[in-house]
C-alpha positions as CSV (number, residue, x, y, z in Angstrom):
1,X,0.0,0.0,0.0
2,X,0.8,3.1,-0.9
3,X,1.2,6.5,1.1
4,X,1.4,10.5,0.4
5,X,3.0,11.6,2.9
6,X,5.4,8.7,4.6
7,X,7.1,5.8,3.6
8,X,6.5,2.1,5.0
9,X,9.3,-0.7,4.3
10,X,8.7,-4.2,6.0
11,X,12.2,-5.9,6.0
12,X,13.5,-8.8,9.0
13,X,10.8,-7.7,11.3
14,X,11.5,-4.0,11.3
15,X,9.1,-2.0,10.1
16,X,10.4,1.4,9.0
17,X,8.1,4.3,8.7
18,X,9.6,7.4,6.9
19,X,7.9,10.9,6.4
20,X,8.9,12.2,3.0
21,X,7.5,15.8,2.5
22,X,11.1,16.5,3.0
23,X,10.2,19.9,1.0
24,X,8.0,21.2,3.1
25,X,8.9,20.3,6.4
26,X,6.7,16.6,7.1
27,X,3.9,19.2,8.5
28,X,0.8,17.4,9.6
29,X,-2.7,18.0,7.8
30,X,-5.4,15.9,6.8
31,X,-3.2,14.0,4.5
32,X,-0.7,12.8,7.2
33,X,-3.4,12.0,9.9
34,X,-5.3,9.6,7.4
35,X,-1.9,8.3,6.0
36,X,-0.8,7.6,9.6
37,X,-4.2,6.0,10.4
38,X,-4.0,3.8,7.3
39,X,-0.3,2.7,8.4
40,X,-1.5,2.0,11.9
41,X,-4.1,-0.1,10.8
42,X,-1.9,-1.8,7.9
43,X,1.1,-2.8,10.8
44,X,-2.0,-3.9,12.7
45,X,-2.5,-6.5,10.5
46,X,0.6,-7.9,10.2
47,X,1.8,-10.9,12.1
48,X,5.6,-10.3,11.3
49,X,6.2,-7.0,12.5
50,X,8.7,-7.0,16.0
51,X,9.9,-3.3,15.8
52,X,8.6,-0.4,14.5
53,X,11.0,2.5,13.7
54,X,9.9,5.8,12.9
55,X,12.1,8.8,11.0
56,X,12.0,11.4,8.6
57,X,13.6,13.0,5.4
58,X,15.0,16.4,4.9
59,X,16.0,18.7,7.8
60,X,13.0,18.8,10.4
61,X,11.4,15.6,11.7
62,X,8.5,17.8,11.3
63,X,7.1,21.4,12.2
64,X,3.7,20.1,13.0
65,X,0.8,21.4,11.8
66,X,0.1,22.8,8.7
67,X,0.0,26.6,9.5
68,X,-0.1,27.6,5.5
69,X,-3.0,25.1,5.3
70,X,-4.6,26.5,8.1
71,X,-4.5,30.2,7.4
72,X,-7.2,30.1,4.3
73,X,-9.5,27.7,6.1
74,X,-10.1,29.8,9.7
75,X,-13.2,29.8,9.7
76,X,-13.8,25.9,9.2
77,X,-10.3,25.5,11.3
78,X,-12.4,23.7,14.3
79,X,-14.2,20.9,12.3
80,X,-11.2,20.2,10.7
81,X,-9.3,19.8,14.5
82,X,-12.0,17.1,14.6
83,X,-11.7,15.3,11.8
84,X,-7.8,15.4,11.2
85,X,-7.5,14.5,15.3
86,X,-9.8,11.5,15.0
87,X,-7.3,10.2,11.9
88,X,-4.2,11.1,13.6
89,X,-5.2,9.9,17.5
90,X,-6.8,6.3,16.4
91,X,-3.2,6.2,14.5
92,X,-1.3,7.0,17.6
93,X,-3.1,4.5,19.7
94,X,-3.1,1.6,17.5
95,X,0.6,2.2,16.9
96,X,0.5,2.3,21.0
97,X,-1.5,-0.9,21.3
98,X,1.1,-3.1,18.9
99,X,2.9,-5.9,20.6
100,X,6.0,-4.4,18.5
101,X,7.9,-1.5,20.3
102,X,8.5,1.9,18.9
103,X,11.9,3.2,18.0
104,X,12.2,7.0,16.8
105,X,15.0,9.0,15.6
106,X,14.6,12.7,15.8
107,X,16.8,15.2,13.5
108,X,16.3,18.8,13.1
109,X,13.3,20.8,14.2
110,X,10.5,18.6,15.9
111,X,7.3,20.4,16.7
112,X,3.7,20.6,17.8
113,X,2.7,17.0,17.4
114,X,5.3,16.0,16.0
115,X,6.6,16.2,19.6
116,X,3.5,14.2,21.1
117,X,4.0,11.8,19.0
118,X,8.0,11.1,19.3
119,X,7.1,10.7,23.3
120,X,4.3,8.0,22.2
121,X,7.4,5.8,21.7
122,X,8.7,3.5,23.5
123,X,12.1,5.1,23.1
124,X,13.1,8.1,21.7
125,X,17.1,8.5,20.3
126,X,17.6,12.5,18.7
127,X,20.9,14.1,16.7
128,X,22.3,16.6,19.2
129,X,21.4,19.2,16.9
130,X,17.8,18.1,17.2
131,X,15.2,21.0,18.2
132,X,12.1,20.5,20.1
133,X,9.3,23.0,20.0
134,X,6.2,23.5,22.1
135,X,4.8,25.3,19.5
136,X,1.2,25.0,20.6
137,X,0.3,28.0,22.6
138,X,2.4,30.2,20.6
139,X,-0.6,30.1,18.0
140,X,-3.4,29.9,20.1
141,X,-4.0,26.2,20.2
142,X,-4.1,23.8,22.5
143,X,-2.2,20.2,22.6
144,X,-2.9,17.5,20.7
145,X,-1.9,13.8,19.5
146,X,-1.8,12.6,23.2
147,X,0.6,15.3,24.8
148,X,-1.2,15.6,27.6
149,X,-0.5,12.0,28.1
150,X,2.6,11.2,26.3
151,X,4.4,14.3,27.9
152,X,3.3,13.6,31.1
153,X,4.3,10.0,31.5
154,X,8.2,10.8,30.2
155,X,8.5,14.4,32.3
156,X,5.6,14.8,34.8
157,X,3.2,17.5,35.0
158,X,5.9,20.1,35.7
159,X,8.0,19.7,33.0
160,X,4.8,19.3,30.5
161,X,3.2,22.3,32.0
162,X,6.0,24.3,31.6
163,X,7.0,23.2,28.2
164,X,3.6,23.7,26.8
165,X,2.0,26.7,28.2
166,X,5.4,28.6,28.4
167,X,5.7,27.6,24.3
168,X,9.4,26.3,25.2
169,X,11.8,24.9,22.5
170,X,14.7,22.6,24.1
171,X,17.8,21.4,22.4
172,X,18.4,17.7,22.9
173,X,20.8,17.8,25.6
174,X,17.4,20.1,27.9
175,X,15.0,17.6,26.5
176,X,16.9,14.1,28.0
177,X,17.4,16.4,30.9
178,X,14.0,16.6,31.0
179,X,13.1,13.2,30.0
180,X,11.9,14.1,26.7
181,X,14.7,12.1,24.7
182,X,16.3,8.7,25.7
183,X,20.0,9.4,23.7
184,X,21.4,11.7,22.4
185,X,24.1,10.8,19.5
186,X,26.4,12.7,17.9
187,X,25.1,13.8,14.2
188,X,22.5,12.3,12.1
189,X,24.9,9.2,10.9
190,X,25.1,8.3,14.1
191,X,21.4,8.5,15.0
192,X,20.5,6.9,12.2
193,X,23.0,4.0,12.8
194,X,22.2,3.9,16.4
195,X,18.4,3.7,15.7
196,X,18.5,0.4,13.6
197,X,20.6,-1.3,15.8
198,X,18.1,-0.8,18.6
199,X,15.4,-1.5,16.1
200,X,17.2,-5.0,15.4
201,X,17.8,-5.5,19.0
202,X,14.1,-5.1,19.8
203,X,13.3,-7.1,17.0
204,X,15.4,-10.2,18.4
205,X,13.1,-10.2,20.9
206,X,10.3,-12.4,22.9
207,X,7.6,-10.1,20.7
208,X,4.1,-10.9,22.4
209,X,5.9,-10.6,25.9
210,X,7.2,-7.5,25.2
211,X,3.6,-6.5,23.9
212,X,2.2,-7.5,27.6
213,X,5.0,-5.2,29.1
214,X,4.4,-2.4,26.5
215,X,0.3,-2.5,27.6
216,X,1.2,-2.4,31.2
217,X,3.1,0.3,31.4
218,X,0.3,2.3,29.5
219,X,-1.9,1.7,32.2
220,X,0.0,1.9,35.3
221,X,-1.1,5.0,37.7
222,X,-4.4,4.3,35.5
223,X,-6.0,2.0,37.4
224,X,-5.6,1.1,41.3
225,X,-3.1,-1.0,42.2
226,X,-4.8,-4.1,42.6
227,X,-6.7,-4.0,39.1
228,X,-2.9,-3.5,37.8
229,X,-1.5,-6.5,39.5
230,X,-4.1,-8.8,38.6
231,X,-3.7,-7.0,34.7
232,X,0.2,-8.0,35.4
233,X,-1.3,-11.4,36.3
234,X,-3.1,-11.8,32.8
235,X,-0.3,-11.0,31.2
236,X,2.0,-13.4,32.8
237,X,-0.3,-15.9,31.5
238,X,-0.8,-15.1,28.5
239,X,3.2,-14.7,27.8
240,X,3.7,-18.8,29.6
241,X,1.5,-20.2,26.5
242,X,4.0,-18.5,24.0
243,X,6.9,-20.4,21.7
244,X,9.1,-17.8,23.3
245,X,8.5,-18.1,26.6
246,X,8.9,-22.0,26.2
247,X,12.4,-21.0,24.3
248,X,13.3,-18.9,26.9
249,X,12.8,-21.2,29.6
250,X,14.6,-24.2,28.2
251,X,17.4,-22.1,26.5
252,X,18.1,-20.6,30.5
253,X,18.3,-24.2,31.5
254,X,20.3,-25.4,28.6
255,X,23.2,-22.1,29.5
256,X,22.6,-20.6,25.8
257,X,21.0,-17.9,24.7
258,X,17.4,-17.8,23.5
259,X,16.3,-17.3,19.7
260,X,13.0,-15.8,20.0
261,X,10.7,-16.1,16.7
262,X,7.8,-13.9,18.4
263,X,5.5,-16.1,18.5
């Protein structure tokens, strides 16, 4: 399947998702959210997918919305919050609800929701010339694409509230600080290399257990503790009856390492 706006190559369990409108920054419009909510549903399908790493062409990740799509289309600027939002949040959270983890690599300017969605991942690696941009309030707008969420869970609420209603823009070094970014490497060669070896790594691994683990940690401070433990509880079970787990096991008692096929 093809997409306008991104890129999506299936290859040894890695599946890499590019943004290509290199030109004009990767912004996000009605075009992206549907092309991200087609993708999400695509990878959803897929049995063979045990990583999922997400990057961009040209010199931004992305400068989030689409401000020179928004200016002639003011007036009709809140149904169209509703409709791209519904595309691009049901993308987020089925990209969120995979059993396959998400790896991105962030270069250049990343903004607006291009920011909320970088801290959807599961990890997040950026050049050290990466940018990070609020960008939000300084428009008038509020946040979208799971900030509130995503933000909160890496930084807290202080860090989140000041980013966003302050309209802050952090270099990579503030935004690990911060909890933002996971690494920060040293040029985009080295991001980029850096990013598909963790990708691989990731890949390598026991993939439906690793789904369980991804779920529960979306819900913990969700729910009270004992409706966590007995989710943890669930999950432990579901993980025993896997291939892996049985390879895991054995491999531990044999002294050799595991070869996990995901299943």
């Amino acid at each position: 399947m093809s997409y306008e706006t991104m890129r999506l190559d299936v290859q040894g369990g890695i599946a890499a998702l590019t943004f290509t409108k290199a030109e004009t920054g990767n912004p996000i419009n009605g075009t992206f959210c549907r092309d991200l909510y087609d993708v999400a549903v695509d990878l959803s399908e897929r049995c063979n997918v045990r990583a999922v790493l997400i990057r961009a062409e040209g010199r931004a990740f992305g400068y989030g919305g689409d401000i020179a799509g928004f200016l002639p289309r003011l007036d009709e600027l809140p149904r169209l919050m509703k409709q791209w939002t519904g595309d691009f949040h049901t993308g987020i959270l089925r990209l969120q609800r995979l059993d396959a983890p998400i790896v991105v690599a962030v270069h250049g300017v990343c903004a607006g929701g291009m920011v909320a969605l970088a801290a959807g991942a599961d990890f997040v690696l950026a050049s050290d010339r990466a940018r990070f941009v609020s960008a939000y309030s300084g428009i008038g707008l509020a946040c979208d694409g799971g900030a509130s969420l995503s933000l909160v869970h890496r930084m807290g609420r202080s860090h989140t509230r000041r980013f966003l209603i302050l309209n802050e823009t952090w270099d990579a070094a503030a935004a690990a600080e911060a909890g933002l970014v996971d690494e920060v490497l040293e040029g985009d060669e080295a991001l980029a290399a850096r990013a598909q070896e963790l990708a691989h790594r990731i890949a390598a691994g026991p993939t439906r257990a690793i789904g369980e683990i991804r779920r529960l940690l979306r819900l913990s401070g969700e729910v009270p503790a004992e409706a966590q433990m007995e989710a943890e509880a669930q999950a432990m079970a579901r993980a025993a009856a896997t291939a892996d787990a049985r390879e895991g096991i054995t491999a531990f008692a044999q002294k050799r390492q595991p070869v996990f096929t995901g299943k």
